[in-house]
C-alpha positions as CSV (number, residue, x, y, z in Angstrom):
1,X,0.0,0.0,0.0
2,X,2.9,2.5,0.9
3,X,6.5,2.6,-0.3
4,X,9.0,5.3,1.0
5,X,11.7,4.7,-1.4
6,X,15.1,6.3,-0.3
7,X,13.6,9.2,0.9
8,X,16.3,12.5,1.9
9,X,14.1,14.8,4.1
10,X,15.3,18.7,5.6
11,X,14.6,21.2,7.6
12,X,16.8,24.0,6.2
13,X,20.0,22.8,5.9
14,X,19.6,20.3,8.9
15,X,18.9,16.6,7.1
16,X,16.3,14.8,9.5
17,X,15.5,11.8,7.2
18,X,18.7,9.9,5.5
19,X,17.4,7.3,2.6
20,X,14.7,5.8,4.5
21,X,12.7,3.0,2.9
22,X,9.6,1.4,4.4
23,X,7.0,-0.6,3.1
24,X,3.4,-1.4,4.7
25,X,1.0,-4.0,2.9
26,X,-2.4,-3.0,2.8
27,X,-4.0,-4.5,5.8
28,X,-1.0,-4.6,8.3
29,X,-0.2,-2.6,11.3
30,X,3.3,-1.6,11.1
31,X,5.3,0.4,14.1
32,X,8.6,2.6,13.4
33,X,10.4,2.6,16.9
34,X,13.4,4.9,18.4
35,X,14.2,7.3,20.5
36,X,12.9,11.2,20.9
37,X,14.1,13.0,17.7
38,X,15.7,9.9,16.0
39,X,13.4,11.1,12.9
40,X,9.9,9.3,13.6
41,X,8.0,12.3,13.3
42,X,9.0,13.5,10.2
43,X,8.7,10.3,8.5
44,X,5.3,10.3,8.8
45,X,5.1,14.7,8.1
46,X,7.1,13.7,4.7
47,X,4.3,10.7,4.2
48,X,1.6,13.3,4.7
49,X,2.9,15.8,2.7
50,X,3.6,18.3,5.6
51,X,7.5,18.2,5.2
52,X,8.0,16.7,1.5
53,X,11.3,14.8,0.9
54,X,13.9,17.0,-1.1
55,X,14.8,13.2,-2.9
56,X,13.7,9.8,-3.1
57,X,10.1,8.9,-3.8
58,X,6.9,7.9,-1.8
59,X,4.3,5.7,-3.3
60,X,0.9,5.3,-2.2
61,X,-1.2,2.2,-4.3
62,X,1.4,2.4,-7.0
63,X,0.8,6.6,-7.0
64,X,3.3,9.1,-6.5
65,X,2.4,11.5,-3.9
66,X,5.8,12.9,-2.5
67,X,5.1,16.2,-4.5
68,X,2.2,16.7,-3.5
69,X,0.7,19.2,-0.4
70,X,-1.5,17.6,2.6
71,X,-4.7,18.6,0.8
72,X,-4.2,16.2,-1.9
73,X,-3.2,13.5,0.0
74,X,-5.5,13.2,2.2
75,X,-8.3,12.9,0.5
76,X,-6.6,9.8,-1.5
77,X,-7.1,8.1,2.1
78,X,-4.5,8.7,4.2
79,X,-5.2,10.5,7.8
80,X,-2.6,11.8,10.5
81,X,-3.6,12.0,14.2
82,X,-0.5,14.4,15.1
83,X,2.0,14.1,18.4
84,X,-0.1,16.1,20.9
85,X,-3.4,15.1,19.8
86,X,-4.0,19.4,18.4
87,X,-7.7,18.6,18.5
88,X,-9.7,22.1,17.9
89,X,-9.9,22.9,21.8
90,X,-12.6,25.4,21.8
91,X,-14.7,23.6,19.1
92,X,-17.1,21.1,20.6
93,X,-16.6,16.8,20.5
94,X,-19.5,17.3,17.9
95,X,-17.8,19.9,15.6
96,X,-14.0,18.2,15.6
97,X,-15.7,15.2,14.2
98,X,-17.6,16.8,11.8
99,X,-14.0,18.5,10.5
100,X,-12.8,15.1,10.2
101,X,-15.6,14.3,7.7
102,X,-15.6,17.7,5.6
103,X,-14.2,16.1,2.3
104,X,-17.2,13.2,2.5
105,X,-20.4,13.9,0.6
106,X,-22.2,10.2,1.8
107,X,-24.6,11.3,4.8
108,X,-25.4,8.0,5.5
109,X,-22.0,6.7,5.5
110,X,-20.6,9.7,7.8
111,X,-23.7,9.0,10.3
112,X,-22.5,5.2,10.4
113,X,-18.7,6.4,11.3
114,X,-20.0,8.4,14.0
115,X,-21.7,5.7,15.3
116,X,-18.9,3.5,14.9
117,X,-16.9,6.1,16.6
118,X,-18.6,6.4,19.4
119,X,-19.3,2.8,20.3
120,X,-15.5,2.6,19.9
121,X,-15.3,5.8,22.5
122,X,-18.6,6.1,24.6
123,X,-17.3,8.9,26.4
124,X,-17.3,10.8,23.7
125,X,-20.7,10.1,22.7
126,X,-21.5,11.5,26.5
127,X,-19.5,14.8,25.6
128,X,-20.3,15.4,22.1
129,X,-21.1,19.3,23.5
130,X,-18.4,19.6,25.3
131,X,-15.5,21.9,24.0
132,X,-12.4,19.5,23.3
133,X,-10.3,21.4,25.2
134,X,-12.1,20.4,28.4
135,X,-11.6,17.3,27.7
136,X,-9.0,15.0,29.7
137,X,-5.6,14.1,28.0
138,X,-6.8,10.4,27.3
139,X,-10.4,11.8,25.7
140,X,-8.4,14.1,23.7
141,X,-6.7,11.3,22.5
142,X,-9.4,9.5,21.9
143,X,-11.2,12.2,20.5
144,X,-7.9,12.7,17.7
145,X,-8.0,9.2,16.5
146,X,-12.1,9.6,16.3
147,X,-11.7,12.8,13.8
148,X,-9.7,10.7,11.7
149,X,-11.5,7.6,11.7
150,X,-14.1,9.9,10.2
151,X,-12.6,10.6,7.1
152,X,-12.6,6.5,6.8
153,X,-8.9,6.2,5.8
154,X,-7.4,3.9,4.3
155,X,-3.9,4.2,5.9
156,X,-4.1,5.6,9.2
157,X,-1.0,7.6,10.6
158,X,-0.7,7.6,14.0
159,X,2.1,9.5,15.7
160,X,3.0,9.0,19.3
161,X,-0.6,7.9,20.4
162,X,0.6,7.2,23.9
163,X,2.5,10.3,25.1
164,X,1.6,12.0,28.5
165,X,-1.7,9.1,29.1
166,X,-2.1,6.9,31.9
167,X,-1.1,3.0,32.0
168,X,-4.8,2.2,31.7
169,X,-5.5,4.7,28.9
170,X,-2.3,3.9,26.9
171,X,-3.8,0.2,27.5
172,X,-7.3,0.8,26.1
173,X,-5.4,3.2,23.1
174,X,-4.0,0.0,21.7
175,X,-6.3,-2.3,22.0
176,X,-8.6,0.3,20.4
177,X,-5.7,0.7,17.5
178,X,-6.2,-3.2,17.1
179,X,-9.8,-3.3,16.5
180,X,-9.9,-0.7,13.7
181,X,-7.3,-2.5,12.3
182,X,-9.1,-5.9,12.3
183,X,-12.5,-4.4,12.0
184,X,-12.2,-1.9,9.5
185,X,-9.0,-3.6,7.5
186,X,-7.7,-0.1,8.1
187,X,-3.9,0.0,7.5
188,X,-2.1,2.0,10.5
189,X,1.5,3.3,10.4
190,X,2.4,3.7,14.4
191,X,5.3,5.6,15.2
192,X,5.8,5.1,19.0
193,X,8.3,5.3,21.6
194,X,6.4,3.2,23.5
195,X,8.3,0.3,22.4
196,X,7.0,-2.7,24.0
197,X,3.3,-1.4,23.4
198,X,3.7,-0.6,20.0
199,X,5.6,-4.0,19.1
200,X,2.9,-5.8,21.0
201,X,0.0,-4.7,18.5
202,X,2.4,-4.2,15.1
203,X,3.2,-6.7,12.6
204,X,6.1,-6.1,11.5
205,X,8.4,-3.2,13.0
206,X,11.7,-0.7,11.9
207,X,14.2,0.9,14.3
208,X,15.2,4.0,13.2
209,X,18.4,5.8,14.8
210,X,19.9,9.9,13.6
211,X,17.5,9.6,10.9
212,X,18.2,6.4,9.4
213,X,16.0,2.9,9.3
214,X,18.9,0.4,11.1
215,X,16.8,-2.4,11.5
216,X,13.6,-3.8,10.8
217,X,11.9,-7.0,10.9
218,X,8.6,-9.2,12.2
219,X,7.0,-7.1,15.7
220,X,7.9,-10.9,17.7
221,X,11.6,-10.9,16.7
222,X,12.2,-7.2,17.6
223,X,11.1,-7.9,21.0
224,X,13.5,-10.6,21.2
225,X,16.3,-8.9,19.7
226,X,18.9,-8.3,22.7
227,X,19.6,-4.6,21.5
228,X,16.1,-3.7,21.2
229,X,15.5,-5.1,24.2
230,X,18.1,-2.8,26.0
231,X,17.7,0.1,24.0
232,X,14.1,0.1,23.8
233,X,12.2,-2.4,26.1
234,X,14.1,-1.5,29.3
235,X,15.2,-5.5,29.7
């Protein structure tokens, strides 16, 4: 479904991304792993279309999209629930996930994905008038991957889904991640530094160190790999 193909990414004259290559079948949940500004982040900003590669190529179903901006990529299918959540905080529950469905035209179709979304979330259905900014850090959370989930993507972006929650929230976040990946077939790219978490739920998995992909392999043999273990896992 997506190929990142050798992709050379800057900020200025600062390289962040150095001939990464990544590839996620349709259907799999697959995790990029590492520590705090080892480059995870703008992976997926140069898979959006937010920070375009200067070289390489990224392919998405066979079609070029690293030239093009966020507003033509997304509506191809492919949805980005940022680092920090940056849900519209004075916009209510209601409203963020009506921006999430702006580019659909099928009523019925966006009324079922609300429905979905909120038997995925019930609190949300509970505070559907409430501003999001009154919302908890977890609900915000939740309330992030909801307004994606309503443009029904096909490749779901998710960037460090579990930063600042709570054991139990982080813990219901993943599990959630799992069912609309099982459910909905929905492909989802997880960058995480929550490495045992992420490599729990994931496929497949890549390590990426000073912007550069240094390992990768199946989500089981990551977790048994001794350096990931003491890099990453804490063992």
């Amino acid at each position: 479904m997506l190929k990142i193909e050798r992709i050379n990414t800057f900020y200025g004259n600062i390289q962040a991304l150095k001939d990464v290559s990544i590839e996620i079948a349709e259907g799999e949940i697959i995790t990029l792993i590492g520590a705090n500004g080892a480059g995870k982040t703008t992976t997926l900003m140069s898979v959006s279309g937010v920070v375009p590669p200067r070289s390489g190529q990224i392919l998405f179903k066979g079609q070029p999209i690293h030239n093009l901006s966020p507003d033509r990529i997304v509506p191809l299918g492919i949805c980005q629930v940022p680092e920090g959540r940056l849900i519209f905080p004075y916009m209510t529950v209601m409203e963020n996930l009506d921006m999430g469905a702006y580019l659909r035209k099928d009523k019925d179709g966006v009324k079922k994905d609300l429905e979905y979304v909120f038997d995925l979330f019930p609190i949300l259905a509970q505070r559907k008038n409430q501003a999001g900014g009154t919302l908890s850090g977890g609900e915000q959370q939740m309330l992030a991957i909801s307004r994606a989930l309503m443009a029904r993507p096909k490749l779901l972006l998710l960037d460090e889904p579990s930063l600042g929650l709570a054991p139990l929230i982080i813990k219901q976040i993943f599990e959630i991640i799992q069912k609309i990946n099982t459910e909905n077939n929905t492909t989802v790219f997880l960058v995480e530094q929550n490495a045992n978490q992420a490599l729990k739920v994931a496929h497949r998995g890549y390590v990426m160190e000073n912007g550069t992909i240094t390992l990768s392999d199946s989500a089981r043999a990551l977790m048994n790999n001794e350096d990931v273990k003491r890099a990453y896992l804490g063992l």
